[in-house]
DSSP file (Angstrom, degrees, kcal/mol; ACC not computed):
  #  RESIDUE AA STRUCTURE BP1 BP2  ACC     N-H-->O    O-->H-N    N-H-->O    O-->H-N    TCO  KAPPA ALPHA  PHI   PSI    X-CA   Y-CA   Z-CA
    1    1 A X    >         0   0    0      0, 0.0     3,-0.7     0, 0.0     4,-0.2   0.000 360.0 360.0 360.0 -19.7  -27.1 -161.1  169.1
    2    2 A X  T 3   +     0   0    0      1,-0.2     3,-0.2     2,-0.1     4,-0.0   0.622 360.0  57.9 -68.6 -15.8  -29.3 -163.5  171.1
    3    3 A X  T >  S+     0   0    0      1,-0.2     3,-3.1     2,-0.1    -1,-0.2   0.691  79.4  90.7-102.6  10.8  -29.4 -161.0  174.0
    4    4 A X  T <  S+     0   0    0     -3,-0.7    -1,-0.2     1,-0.3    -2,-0.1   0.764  91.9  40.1 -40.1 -44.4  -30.9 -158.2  172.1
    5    5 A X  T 3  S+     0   0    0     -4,-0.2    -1,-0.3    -3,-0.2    -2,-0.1   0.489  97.2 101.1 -72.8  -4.0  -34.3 -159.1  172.8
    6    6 A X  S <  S-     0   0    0     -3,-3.1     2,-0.3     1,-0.1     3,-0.0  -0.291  81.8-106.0 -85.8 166.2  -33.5 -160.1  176.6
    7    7 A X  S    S+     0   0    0      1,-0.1    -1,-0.1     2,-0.1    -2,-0.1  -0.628 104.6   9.5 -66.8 129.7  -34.4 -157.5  179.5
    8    8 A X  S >  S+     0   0    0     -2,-0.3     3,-5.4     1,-0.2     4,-0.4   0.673  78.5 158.2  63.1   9.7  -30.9 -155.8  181.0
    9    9 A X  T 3   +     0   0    0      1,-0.4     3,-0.2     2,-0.2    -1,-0.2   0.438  63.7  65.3 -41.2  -8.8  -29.4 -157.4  178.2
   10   10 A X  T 3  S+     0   0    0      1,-0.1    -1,-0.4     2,-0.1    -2,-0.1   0.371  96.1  58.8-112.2  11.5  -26.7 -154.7  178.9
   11   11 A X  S <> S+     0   0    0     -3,-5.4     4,-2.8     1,-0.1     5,-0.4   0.107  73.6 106.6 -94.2  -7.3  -25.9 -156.3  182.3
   12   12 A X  H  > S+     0   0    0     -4,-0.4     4,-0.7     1,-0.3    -3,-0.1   0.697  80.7  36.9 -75.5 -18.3  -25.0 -159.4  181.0
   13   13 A X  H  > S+     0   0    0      2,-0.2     4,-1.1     3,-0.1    -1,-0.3   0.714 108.8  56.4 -77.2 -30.7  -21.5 -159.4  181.4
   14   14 A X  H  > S+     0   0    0     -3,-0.3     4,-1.9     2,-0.2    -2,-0.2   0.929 115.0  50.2 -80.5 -44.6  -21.0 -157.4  184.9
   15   15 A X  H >< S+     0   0    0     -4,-2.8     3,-0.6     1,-0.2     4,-0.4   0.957 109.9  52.8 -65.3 -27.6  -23.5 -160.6  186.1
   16   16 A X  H 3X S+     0   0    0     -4,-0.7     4,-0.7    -5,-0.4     3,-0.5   0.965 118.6  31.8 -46.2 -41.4  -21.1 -162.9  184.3
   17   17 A X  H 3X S+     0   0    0     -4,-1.1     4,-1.4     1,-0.2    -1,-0.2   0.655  93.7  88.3 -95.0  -5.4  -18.3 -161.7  186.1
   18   18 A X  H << S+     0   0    0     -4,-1.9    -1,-0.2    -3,-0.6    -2,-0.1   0.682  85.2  56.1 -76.9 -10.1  -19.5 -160.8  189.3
   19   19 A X  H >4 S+     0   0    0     -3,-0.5     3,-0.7    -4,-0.4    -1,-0.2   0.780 115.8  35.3 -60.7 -62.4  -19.1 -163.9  190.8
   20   20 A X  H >< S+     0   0    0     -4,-0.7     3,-2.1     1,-0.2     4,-0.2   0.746  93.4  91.5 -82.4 -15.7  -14.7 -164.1  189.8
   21   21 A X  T 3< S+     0   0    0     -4,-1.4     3,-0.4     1,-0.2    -1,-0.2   0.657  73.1  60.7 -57.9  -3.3  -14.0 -160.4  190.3
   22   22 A X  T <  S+     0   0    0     -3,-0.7    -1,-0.2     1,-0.2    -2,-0.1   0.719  98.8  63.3 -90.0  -5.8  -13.1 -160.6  193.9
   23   23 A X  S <  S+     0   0    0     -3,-2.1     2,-0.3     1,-0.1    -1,-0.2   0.523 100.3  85.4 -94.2  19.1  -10.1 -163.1  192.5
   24   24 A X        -     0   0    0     -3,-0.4     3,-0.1    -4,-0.2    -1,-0.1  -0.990  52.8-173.7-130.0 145.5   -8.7 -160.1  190.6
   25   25 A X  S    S-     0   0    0      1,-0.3     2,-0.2    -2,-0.3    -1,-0.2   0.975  85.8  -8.7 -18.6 -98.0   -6.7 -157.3  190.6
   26   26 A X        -     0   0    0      2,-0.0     2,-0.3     0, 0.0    -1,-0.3  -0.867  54.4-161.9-108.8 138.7   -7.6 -156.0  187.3
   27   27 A X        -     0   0    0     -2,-0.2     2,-0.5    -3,-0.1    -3,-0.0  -0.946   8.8-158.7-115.9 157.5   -9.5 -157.2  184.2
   28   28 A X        -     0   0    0     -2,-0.3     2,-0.6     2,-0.0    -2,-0.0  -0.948   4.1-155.1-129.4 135.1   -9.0 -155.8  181.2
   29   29 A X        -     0   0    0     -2,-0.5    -2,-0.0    13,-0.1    17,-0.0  -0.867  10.3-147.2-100.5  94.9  -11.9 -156.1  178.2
   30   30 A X        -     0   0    0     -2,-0.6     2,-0.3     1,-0.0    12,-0.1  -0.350  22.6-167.6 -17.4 124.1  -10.9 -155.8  174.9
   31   31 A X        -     0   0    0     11,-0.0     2,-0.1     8,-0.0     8,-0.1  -0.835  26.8-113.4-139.7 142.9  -13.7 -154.1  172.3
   32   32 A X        -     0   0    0     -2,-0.3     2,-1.3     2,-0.1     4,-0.1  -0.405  47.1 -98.4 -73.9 173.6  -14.2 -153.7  169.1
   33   33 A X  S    S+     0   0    0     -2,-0.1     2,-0.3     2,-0.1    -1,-0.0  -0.609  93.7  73.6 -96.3  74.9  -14.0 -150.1  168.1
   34   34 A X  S    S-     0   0    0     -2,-1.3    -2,-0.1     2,-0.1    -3,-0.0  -0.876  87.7-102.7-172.3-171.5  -17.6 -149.5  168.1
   35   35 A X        +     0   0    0     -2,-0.3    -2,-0.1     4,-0.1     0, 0.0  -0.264  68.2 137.4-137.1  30.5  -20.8 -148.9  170.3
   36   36 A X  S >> S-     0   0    0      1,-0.1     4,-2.2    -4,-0.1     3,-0.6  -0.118  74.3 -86.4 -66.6 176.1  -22.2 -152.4  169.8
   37   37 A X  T 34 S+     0   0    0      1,-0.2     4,-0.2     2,-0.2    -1,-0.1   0.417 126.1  57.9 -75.7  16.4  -23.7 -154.6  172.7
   38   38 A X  T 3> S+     0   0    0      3,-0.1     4,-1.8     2,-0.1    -1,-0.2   0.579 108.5  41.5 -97.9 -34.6  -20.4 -155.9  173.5
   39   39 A X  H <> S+     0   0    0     -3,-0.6     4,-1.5     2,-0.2    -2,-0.2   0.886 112.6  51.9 -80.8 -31.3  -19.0 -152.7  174.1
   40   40 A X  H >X S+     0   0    0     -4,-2.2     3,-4.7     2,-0.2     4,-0.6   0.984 112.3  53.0 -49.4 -73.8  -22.1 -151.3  176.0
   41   41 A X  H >> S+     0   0    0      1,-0.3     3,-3.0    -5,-0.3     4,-1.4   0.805 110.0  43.5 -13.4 -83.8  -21.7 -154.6  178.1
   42   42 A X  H 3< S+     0   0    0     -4,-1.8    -1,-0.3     1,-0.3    -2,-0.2   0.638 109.2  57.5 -55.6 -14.8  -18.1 -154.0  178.8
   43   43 A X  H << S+     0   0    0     -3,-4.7    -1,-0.3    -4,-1.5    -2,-0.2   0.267 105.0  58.8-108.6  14.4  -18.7 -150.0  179.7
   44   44 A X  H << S+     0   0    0     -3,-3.0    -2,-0.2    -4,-0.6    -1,-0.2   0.582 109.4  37.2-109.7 -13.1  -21.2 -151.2  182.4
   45   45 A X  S  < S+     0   0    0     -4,-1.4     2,-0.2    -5,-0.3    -2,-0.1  -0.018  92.1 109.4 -99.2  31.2  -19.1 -153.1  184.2
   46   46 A X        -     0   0    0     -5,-0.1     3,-0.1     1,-0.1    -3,-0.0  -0.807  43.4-172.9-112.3 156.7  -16.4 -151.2  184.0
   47   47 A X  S    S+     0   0    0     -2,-0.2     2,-0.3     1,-0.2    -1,-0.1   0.617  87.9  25.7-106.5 -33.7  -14.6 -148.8  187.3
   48   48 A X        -     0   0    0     -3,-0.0     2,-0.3     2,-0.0    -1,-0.2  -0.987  65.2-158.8-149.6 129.5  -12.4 -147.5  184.6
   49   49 A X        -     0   0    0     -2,-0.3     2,-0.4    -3,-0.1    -6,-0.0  -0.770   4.3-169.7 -93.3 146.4  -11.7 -146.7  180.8
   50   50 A X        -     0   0    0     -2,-0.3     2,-0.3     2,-0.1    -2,-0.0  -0.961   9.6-170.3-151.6 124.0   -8.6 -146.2  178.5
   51   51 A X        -     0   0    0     -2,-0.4    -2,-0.0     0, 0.0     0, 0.0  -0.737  10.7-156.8-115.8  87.3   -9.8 -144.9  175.4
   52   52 A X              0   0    0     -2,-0.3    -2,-0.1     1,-0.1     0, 0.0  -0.359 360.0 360.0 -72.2 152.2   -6.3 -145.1  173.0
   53   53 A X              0   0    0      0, 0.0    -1,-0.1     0, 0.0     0, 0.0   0.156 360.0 360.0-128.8 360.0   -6.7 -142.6  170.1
C-alpha cells in the first residue's frame, strides 16, 4: 500500500526482478484473485498468463 502514491508504482516488481531474471527459466507469480496493485504489478512484468477458471 506504500507504493500507491509512488510514480510507476506499477513497475515495481519487473524493476525488482530485472536484475535475477537472466538466472531463470521461468518464474511463476502467484496473485490474489483480484485486480489489486499486486496483480497489476505481476501482469506488467509478465511474457505470459494462465488464467485457471
Amino acid at each position: 500500500m506504500s507504493l500507491v502514491g509512488e510514480m510507476g508504482h506499477e513497475r515495481f516488481l519487473r524493476d525488482a526482478l530485472d536484475p535475477v531474471l537472466g538466472g531463470y527459466d521461468h518464474v511463476v507469480i502467484d496473485t490474489p484473485p483480484n485486480l489489486g496493485l499486486l496483480t497489476v504489478n505481476a501482469l506488467v512484468c509478465a511474457d505470459r498468463v494462465l488464467a485457471p477458471v
